[in-house]
C-alpha positions in Angstrom: -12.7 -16.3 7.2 -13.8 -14.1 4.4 -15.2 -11.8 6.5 -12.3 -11.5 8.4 -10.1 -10.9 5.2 -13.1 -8.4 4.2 -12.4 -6.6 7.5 -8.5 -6.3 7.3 -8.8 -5.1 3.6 -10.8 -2.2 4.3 -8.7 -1.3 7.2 -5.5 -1.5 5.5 -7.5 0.4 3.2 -8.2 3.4 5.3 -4.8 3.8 7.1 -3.4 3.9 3.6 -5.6 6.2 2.1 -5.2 8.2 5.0 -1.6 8.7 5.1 -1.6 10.4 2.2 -4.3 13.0 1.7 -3.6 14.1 -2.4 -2.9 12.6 -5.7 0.8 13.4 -5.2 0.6 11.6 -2.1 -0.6 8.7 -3.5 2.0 8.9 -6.4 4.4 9.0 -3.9 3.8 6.2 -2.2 3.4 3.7 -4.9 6.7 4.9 -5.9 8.0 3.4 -2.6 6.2 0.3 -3.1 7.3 0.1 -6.5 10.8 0.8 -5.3 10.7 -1.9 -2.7 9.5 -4.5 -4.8 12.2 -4.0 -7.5 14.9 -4.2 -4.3 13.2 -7.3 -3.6 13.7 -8.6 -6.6 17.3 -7.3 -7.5 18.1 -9.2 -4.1 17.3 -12.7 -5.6 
């Protein structure tokens, strides 16, 4: 079971890291996930 976690961390990982290729990129995105999360929470 670890292992398996192990495997679906890294790739979740890599298909993150690789959609966005700079620092702004990155920004960006935890912006979305900071933005989603807030919605989330405003809903309840």
């Amino acid at each position: 079971m670890k292992r398996i976690t192990i495997v679906l961390l890294a790739a979740l990982s890599l298909s993150v890291l690789s959609g966005c290729n700079t620092v702004a990129g990155i920004g960006k995105d935890m912006q979305k996930a900071g933005e989603k999360v807030e919605g989330a929470a405003d809903r309840k």
